[in-house]
C-alpha positions as CSV (number, residue, x, y, z in Angstrom):
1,X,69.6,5.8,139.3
2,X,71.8,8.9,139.6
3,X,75.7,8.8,138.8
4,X,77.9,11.7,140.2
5,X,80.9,12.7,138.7
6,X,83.9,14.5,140.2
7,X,87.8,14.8,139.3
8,X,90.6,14.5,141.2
9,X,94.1,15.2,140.3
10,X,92.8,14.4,136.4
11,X,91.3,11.1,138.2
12,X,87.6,10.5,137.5
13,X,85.5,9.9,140.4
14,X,82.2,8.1,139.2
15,X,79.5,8.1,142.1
16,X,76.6,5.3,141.3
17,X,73.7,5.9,143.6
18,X,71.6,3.0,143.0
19,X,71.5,-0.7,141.3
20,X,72.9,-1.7,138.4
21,X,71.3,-4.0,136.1
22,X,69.6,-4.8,133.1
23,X,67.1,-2.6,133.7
24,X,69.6,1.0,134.5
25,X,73.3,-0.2,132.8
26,X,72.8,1.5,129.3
27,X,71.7,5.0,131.3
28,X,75.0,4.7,133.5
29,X,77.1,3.2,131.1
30,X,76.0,6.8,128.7
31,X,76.6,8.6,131.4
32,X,80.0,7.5,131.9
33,X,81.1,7.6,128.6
34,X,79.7,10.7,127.9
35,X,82.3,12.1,130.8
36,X,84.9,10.1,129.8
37,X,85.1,12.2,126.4
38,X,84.0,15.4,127.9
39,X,87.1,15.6,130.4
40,X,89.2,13.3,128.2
41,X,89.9,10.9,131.3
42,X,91.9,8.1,131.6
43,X,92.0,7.4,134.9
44,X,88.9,5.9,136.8
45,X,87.9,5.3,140.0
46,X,84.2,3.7,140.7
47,X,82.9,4.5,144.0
48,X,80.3,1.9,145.0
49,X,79.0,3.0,148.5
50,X,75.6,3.5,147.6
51,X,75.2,0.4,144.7
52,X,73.2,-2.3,146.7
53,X,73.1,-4.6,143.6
54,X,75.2,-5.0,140.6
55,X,74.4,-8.2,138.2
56,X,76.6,-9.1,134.9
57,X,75.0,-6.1,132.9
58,X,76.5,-3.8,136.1
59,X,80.3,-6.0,135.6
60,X,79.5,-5.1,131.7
61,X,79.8,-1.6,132.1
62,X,82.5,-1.6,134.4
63,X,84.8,-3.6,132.4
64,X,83.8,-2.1,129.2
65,X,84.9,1.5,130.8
66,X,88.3,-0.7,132.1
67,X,88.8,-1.6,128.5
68,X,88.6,2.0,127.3
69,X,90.8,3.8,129.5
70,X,93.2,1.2,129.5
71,X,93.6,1.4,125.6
72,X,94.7,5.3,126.5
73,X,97.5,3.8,129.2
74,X,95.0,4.5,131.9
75,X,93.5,2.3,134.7
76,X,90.5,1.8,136.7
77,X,90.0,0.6,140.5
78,X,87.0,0.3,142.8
79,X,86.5,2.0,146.7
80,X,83.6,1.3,148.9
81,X,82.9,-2.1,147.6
82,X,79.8,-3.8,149.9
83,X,80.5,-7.5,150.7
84,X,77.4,-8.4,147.9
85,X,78.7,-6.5,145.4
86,X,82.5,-8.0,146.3
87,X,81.3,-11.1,146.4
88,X,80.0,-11.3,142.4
89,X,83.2,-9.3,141.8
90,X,85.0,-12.3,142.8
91,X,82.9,-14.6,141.2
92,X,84.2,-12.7,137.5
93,X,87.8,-12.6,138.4
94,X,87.7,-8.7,138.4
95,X,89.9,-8.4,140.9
96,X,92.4,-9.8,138.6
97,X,92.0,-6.4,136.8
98,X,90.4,-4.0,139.2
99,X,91.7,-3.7,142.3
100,X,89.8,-2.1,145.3
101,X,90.5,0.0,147.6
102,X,89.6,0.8,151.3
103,X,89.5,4.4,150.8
104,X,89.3,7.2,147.9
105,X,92.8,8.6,149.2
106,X,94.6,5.4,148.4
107,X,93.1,5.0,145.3
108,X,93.9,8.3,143.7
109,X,97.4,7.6,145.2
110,X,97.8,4.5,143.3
111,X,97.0,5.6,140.1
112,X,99.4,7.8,137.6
């Protein structure tokens, strides 16, 4: 499990290489956090190119970061989203709150 980090226009790029699950969710969601509070972000984009798996511990840690930034006005969306991984995004009604996007320019347009 690595996670990559990179900003963009004060956006936060996260870069998951790898499942998550039960077993890796508490590593990533430290990880994230830990970023978060380092470059004070409130903006997130989750890139999920290289995540072959993602279970409820994986949609935990995603809307737990969603909740976070979104109590400091911010907002979170998704790029790169494989059709396995979309499909138990569906499943939780995430794309209520999360939207995706096809690429990373559109979603650091859409965001503040």
């Amino acid at each position: 499990m690595n996670v990559v980090f990179e900003s963009i226009n004060n956006k936060l790029v996260i870069r998951i290489n790898g499942d998550i699950d039960h077993h890796t969710c508490e590593t990533v969601r430290q990880k994230i956090d830990n970023e978060i509070a380092k470059k004070n972000s409130k903006n997130l984009i989750f890139d999920m190119e290289n995540v072959g798996f993602m279970d409820s511990s994986g949609i935990g840690v995603i809307i737990g970061r969603y909740k976070q930034v979104t109590t400091k006005g911010g907002a979170t969306v998704m790029i790169n989203v494989k059709p396995q991984i979309k499909r138990v995004y569906e499943i939780c009604g995430l794309q209520r709150i999360i939207k995706v996007f096809d690429s990373l320019e559109q979603a650091v347009n859409s965001l503040p």
